[in-house]
C-alpha positions as CSV (number, residue, x, y, z in Angstrom):
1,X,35.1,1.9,5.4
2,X,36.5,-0.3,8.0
3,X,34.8,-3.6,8.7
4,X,33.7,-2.3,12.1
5,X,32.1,0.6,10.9
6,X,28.7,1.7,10.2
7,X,28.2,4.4,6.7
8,X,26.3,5.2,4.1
9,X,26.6,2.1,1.7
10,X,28.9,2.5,-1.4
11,X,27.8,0.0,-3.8
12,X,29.1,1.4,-6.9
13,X,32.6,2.6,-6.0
14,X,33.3,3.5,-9.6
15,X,32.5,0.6,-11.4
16,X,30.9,0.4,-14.5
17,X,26.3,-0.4,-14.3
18,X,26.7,-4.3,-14.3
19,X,29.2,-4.5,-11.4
20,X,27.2,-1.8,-9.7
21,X,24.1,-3.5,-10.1
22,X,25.3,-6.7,-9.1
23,X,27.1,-5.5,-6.1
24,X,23.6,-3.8,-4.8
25,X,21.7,-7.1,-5.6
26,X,24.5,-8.6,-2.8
27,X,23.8,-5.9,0.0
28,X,19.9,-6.2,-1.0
29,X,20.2,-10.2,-0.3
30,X,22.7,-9.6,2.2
31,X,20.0,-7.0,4.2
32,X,17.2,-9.1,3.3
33,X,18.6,-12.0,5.2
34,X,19.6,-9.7,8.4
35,X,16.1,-8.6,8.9
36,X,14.6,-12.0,8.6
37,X,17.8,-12.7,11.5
38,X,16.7,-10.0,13.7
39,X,13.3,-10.3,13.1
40,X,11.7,-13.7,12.7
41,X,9.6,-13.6,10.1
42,X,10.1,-9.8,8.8
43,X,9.0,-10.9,5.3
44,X,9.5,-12.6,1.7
45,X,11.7,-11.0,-0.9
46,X,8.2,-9.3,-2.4
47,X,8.0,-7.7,0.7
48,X,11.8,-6.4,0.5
49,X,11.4,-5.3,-3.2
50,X,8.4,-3.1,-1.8
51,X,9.9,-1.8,0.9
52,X,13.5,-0.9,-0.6
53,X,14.6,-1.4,-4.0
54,X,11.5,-0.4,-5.5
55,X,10.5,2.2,-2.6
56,X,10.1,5.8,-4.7
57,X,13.4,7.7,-4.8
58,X,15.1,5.2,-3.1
59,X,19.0,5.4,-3.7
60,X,21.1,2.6,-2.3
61,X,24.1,4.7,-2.4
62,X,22.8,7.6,-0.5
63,X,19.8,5.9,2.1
64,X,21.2,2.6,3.3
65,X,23.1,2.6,6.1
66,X,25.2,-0.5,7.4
67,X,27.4,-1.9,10.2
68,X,29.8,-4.7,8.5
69,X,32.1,-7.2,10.7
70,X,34.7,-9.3,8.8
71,X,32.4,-8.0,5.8
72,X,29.6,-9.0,6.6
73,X,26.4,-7.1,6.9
74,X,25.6,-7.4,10.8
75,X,23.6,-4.1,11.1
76,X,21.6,-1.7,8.7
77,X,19.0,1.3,8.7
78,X,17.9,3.0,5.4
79,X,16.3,6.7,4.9
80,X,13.1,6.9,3.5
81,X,12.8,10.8,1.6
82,X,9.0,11.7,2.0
83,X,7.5,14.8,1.5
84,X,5.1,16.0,4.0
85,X,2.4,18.0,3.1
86,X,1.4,21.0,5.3
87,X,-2.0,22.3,5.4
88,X,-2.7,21.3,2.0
89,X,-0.7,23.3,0.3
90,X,2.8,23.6,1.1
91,X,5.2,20.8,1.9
92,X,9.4,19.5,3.5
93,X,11.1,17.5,2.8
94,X,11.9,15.1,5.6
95,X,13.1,11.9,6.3
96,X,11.8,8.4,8.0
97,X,13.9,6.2,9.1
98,X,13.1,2.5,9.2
99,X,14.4,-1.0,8.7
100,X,16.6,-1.0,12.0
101,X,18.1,-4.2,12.6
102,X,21.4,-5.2,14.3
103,X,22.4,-9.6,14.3
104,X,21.7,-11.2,17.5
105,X,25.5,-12.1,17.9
106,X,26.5,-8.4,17.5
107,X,23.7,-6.6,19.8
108,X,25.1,-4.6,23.0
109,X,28.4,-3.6,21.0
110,X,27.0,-0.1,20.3
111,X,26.3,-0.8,16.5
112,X,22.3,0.4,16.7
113,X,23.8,4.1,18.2
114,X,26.2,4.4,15.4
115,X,23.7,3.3,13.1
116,X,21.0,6.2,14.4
117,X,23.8,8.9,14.5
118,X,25.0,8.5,11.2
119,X,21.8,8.2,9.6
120,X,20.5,10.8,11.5
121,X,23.6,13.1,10.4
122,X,23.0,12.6,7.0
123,X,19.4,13.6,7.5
124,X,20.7,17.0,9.0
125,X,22.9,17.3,6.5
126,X,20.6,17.0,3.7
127,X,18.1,19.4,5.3
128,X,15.8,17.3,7.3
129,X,14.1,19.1,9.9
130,X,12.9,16.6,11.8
131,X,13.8,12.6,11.8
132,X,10.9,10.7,11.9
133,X,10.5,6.3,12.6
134,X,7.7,4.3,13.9
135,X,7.9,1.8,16.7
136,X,6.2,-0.5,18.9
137,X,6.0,-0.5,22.5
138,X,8.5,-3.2,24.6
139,X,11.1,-3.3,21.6
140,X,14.7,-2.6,22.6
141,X,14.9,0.4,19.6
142,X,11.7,2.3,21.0
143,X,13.0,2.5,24.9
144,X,16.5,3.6,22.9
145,X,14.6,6.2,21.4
146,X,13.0,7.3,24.2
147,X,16.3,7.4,26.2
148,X,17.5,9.9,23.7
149,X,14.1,12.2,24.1
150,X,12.5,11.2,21.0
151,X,8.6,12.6,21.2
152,X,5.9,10.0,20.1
153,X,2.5,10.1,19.4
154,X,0.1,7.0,19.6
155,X,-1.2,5.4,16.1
156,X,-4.4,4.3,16.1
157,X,-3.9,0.9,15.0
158,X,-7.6,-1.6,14.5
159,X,-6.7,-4.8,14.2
160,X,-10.0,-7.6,13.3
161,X,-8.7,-11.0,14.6
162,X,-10.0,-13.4,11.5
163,X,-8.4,-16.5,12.8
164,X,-8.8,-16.2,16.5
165,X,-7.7,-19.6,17.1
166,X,-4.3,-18.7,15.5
167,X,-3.7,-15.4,17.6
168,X,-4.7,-17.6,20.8
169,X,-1.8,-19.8,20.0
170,X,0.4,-17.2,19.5
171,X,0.0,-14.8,22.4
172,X,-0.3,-18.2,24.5
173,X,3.1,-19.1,23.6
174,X,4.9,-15.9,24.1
175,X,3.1,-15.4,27.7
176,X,2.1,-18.7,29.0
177,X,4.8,-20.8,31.0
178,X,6.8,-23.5,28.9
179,X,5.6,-26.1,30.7
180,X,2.2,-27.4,28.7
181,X,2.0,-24.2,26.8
182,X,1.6,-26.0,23.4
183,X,-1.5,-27.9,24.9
184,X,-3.3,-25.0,26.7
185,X,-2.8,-22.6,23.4
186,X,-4.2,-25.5,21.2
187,X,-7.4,-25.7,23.8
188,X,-7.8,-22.1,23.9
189,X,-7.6,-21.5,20.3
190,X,-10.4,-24.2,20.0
191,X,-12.8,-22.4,22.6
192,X,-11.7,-18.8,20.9
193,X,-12.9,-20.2,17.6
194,X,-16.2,-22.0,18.7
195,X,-17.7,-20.2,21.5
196,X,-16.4,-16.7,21.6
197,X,-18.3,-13.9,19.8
198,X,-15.9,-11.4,17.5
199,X,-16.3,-8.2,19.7
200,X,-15.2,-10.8,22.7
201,X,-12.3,-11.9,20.7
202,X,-11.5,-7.7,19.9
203,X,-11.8,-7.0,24.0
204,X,-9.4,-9.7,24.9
205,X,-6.8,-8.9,22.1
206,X,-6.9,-5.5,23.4
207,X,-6.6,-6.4,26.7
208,X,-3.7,-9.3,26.1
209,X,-1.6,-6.4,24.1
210,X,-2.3,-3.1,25.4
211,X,-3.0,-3.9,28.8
212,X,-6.7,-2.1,28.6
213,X,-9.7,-2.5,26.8
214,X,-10.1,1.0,24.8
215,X,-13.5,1.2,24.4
216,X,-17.0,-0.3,25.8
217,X,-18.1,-3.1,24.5
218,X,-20.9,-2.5,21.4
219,X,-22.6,-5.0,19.3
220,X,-24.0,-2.4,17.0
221,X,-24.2,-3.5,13.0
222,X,-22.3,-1.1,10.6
223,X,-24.3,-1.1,7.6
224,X,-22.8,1.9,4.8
225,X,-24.6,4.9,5.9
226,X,-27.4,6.7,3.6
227,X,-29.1,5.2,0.5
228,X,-26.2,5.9,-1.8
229,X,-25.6,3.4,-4.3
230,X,-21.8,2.5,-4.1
231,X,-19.9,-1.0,-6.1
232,X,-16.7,-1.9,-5.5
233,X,-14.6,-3.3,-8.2
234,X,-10.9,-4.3,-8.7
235,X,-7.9,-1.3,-9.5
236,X,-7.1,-0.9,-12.7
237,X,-4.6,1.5,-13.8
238,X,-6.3,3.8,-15.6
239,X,-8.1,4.7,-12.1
240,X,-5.0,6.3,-11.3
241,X,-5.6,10.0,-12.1
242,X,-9.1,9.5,-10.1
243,X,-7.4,7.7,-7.0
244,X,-4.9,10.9,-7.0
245,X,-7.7,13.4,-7.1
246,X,-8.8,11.8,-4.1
247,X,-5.9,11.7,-2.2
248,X,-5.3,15.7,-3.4
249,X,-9.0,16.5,-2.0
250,X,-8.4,14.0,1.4
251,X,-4.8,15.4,2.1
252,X,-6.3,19.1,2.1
253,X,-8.7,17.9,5.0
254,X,-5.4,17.6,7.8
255,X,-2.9,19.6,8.8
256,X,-0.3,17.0,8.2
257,X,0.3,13.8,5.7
258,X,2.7,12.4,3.2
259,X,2.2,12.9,0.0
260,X,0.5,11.1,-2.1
261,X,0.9,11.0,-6.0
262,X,1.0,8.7,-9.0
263,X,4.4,7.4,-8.0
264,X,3.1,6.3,-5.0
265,X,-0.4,4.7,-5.8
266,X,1.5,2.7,-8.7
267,X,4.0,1.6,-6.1
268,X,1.8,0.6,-3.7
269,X,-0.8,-1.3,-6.2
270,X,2.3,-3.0,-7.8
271,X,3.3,-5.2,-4.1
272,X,3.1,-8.7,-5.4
273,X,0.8,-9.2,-2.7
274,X,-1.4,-6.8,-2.9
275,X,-5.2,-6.2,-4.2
276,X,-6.5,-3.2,-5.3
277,X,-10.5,-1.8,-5.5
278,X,-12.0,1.3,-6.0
279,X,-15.5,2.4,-5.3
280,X,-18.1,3.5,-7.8
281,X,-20.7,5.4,-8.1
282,X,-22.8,6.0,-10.7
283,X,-19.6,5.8,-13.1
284,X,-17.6,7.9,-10.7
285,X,-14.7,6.3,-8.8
286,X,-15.6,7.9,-5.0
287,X,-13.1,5.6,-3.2
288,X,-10.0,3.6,-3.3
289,X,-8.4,0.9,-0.9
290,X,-5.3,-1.4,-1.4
291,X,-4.9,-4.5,0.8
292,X,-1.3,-5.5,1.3
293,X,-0.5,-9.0,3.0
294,X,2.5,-10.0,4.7
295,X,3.3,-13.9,5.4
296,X,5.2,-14.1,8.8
297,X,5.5,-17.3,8.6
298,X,3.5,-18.1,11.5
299,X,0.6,-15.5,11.1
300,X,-0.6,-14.3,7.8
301,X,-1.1,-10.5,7.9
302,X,-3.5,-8.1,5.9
303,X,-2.8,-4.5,6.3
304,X,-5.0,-1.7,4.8
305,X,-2.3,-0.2,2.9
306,X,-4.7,2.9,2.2
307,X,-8.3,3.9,2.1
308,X,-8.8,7.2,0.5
309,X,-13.1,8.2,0.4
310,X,-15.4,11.0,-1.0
311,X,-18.4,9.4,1.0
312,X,-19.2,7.2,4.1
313,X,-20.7,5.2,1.9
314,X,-17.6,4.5,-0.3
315,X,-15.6,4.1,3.3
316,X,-17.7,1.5,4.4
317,X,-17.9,-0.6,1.4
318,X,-14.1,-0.3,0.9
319,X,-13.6,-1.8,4.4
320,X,-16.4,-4.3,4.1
321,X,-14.2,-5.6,1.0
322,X,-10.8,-5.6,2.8
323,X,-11.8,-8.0,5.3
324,X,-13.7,-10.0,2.9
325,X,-10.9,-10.2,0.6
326,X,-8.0,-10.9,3.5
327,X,-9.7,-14.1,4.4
328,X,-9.8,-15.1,1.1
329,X,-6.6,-14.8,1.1
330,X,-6.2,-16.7,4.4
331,X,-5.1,-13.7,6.9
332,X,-5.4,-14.1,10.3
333,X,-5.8,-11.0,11.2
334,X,-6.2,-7.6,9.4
335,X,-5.2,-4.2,10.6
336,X,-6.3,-0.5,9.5
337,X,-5.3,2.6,11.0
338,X,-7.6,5.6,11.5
339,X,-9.0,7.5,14.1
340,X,-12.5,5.7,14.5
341,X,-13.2,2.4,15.5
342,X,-14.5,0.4,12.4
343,X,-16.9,-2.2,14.2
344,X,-17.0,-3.7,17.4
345,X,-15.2,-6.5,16.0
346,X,-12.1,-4.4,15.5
347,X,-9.3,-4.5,18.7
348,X,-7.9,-0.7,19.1
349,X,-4.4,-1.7,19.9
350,X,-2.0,1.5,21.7
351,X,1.4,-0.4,20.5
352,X,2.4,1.3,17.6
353,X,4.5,4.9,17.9
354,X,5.4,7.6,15.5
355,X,8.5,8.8,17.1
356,X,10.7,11.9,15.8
357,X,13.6,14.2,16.7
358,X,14.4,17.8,15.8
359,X,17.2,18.6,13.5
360,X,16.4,21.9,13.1
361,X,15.9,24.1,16.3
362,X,14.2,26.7,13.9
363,X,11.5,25.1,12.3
364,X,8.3,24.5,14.1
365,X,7.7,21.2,12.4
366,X,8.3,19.6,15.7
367,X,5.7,21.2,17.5
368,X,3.5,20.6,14.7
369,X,4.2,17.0,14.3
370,X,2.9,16.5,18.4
371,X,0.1,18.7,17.9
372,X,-1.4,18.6,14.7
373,X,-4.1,16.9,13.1
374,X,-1.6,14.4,11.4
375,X,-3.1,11.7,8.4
376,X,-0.9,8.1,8.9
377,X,-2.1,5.1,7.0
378,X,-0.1,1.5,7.3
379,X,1.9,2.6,3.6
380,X,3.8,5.4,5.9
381,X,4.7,3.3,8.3
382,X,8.6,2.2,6.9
């Protein structure tokens, strides 16, 4: 591999487990530090472990792809191997691609293409019907994308400002003129936080990042529904075979959804920052949730990882706990994504795309993918 080019990284070349190991621990730290380049603020080295090294059947040597200069690591995208399940019952095989990131000095030199076609070769190649990413609207990658007729499909992405004086700030700097920003964000942030009520906060997030407020305004309470009895205590791995039943019973509810099994609840639950509950009733575990937070330096993010319910009861206890448990641990903001509205508190934010391509001209998948009732939580977004 020259220094100019892009490929599926080698790190082993041969060499016996220690050298190996050692020389995937440089392109890990190597990546690591690209993504934090491209991305201010990407995430700690928890956050890397979760998302790479200890991803399920991730192989360095077959699903990271990078773009070296003078041997340096200026450009990467890895392969995440998923299985989607199909009604239920059957499931592909198919891969999501994620982790795009090219160095600001090497950007317009046609690395990010000959990142996406090789990775997307090797997808083909290994039987991929479909290639599958998630984006955001306004970044360079999704209009790329696009340009290349990649279908999309809307998330539905809730985000419940916690710190409202904090995303103030921030949106204030990226859109308000340079001149006196600083003081105006700090003044609005004060006025967010004192005088504005939660749904008004929700309505102008929407409003400041979609460009439309998504629904009408309601002040409604939320209390669980019915009279059923539900606790919610912390994970602990022996709930594991329950939490799977409940994914098995969930997943046979959609058309479409990535699988979900031991492996993947154990990986999830294991994020160093990340807190676990389930859902009880009477003895019976009816509901799991896991609360992943991400530090970007600037903001402190709280994702729901996952919410998996047998009752609206367990639901809305599991949510009522996630944003009780991200502000103590001092998020400003946490985000679900499902298809309802949790509270009037929540922003419904239209940023977030799944995106994929056909690599098969044969299957249907593609259709069904645009179509289809289609379960995608905040863990399948890579």
């Amino acid at each position: 591999m020259s220094d100019t080019d892009s490929t599926g990284t080698r790190t082993g070349d041969g060499e016996d487990g220690g050298a190996t190991t050692a020389r995937r621990a440089d392109v890990h730290d190597a990546v690591h530090d690209l993504l934090n380049t491209a991305f201010e603020g990407w995430g700690d080295r928890a956050y890397f472990r979760f998302k790479y090294t200890d991803f399920p059947s991730y192989d360095p040597d077959e699903h990271l792809f990078l773009a070296r200069r003078d041997g340096e690591v200026v450009g990467a995208r890895r392969a995440f191997v998923k299985d989607l399940v199909i009604e239920g019952a059957t499931s592909r095989t198919v891969h999501v691609h994620g982790g795009a990131a090219v160095h600001p000095d090497y950007r317009r030199q046609g690395l990010f293409t000959d990142l996406v076609r090789e990775s997307r070769d090797y997808s083909r190649e290994h039987g991929s019907p479909v290639v599958v990413t998630f984006n955001r609207r306004g970044k360079v990658s999704t209009a790329a994308h696009m340009e290349r007729d990649w279908a999309y499909r809307t998330l539905p992405l809730y985000v419940r400002p916690l710190s409202p004086a904090t995303l103030v700030e921030e949106h204030a700097n990226t859109v308000l003129p340079r001149y006196g920003r600083d003081r105006l964000a700090t003044v609005a942030g004060l006025v967010a936080d004192r005088f504005f009520p939660d749904w008004g906060v929700a309505r102008a997030t929407e409003l400041a990042t979609s460009g439309t407020v998504t629904r009408p305004i309601a002040s409604d309470g939320h209390d669980p529904p019915g009279d059923e009895a539900v606790s919610v205590r912390p994970y602990e791995s022996a709930d594991c075979r329950a939490v799977v039943a409940l994914f098995d019973s969930e997943l046979r509810q959609f058309d479409l959804a990535f699988a979900r099994d031991r492996a993947h609840v154990e990986h999830m639950t294991g994020y160093d920052h990340a807190t676990s509950a389930v859902a009880v009733n009477e003895g019976e575990v009816v509901g799991f949730a896991c609360l992943g937070v991400i530090d970007r330096g600037e903001q402190v993010e709280a994702r729901v990882f996952d919410l998996v319910h047998a009752t609206p009861a367990a639901e809305a206890s599991l949510l009522t706990w996630a944003e009780a448990t991200a502000r103590r641990r001092g998020a400003d903001a946490i985000s679900v994504l499902r298809d309802d509205r949790p509270g009037p508190e929540w922003a419904g934010l239209r940023t977030d795309l799944v995106m994929w391509d056909r690599l098969d001209d044969e299957s249907d998948l593609g259709d069904r993918l645009a179509n289809d009732d289609w379960r995608i939580t905040a863990y399948d977004v890579l």
